[in-house]
Structures are given as structure tokens and as C-alpha cells.
C-alpha positions as CSV (number, residue, x, y, z in Angstrom):
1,X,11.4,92.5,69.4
2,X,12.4,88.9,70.0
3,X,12.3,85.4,69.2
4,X,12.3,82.4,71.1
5,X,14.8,79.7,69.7
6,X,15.5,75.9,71.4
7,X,19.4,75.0,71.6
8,X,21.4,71.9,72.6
9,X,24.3,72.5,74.8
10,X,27.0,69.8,76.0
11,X,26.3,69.5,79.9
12,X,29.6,71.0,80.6
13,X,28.5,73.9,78.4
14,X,25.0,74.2,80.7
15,X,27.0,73.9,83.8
16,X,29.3,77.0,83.0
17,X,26.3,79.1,81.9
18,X,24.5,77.9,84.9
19,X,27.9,79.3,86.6
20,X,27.9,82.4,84.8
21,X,24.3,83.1,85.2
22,X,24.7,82.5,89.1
23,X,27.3,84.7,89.3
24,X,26.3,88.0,87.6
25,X,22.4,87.8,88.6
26,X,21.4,87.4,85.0
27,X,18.9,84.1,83.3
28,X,20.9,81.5,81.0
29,X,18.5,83.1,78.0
30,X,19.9,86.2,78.4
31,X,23.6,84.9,78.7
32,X,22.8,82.6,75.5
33,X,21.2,85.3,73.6
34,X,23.9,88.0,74.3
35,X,26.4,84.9,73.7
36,X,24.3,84.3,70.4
37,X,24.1,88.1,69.3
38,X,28.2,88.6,69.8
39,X,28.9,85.6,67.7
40,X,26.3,86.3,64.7
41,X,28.0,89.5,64.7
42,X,32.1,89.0,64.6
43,X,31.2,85.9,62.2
44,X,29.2,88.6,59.9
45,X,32.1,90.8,60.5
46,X,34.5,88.6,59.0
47,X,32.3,87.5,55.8
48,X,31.7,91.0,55.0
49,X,35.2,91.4,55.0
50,X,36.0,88.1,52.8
51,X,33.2,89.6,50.7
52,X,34.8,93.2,50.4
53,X,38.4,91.7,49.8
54,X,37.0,89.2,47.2
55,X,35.3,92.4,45.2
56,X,38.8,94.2,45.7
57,X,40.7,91.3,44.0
58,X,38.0,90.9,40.8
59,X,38.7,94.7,40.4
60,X,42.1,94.5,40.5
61,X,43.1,96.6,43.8
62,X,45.4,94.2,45.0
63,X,49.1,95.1,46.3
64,X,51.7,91.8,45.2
65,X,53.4,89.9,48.4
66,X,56.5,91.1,48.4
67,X,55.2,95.1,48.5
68,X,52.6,93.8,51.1
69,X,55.6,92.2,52.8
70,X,58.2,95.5,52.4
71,X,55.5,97.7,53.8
72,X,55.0,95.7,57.2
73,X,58.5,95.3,57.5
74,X,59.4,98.8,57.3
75,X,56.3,99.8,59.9
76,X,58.0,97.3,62.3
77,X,61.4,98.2,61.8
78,X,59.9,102.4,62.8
79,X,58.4,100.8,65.5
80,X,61.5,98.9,67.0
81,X,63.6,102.4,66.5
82,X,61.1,104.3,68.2
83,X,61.1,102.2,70.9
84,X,64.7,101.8,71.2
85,X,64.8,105.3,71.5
86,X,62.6,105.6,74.4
């Protein structure tokens, strides 16, 4: 099922879609929609993840900097070594 919703674009914004559209055989309301869709979900994506880390730090699994910090270090040092050695 689907809804029909009314934008505003800047006409340089319009003018690429228009572009876009032209070029793969596809209407600017499915571009915009698709366009809409991707962008509802990676900005979901990333407050879900604010939310879970938020819940992590109230109960208390949390890791301090510096061991954060030693960790990543250490993964990119083994990294470097292994390719070094080819």
C-alpha cells in the first residue's frame, strides 16, 4: 500500500531528478519515493543505535576510553603486520 505526499525541491534538485529519471526510464515519484524510503531508513538506523547505546550506558556496559582506545590500536597494529607480511 501507498501514500501520496506533496514535496518542495530546490529547482536544481528537480532538474537532477528530472536527469535521473530520464536516464534510467523510471517517474520522479518513484526516484523520490525510493530516495524517501532509503533515507527514513539509515536515519532510523542510526537512532535505534543512539537508542541502544544510550540503554547500554544507563546499565552500565560501557568500556572506559583508554581500553576502547588500546583495543583498536592493537586490531590495527595486526592489521599493518599482516599486511606487511604479504
Amino acid at each position: 500500500m501507498s501514500a501520496t505526499m506533496t514535496i518542495r525541491v530546490s529547482e536544481d534538485t528537480l532538474a537532477k531528478l528530472t536527469k535521473i529519471a530520464e536516464g534510467t526510464k523510471r517517474s520522479k515519484s518513484f526516484l523520490a519515493g525510493e530516495a524517501v524510503s532509503a533515507y527514513v531508513e539509515r536515519e532510523l538506523a542510526i537512532i535505534e543505535g543512539i537508542q541502544r547505546g544510550l540503554a547500554d550506558v544507563a546499565a552500565g556496559r560501557v568500556v572506559p576510553h583508554e581500553q576502547a582506545m588500546a583495543e583498536a590500536r592493537q586490531i590495527i597494529a595486526e592489521a599493518r603486520r599482516k599486511k606487511a607480511q604479504g
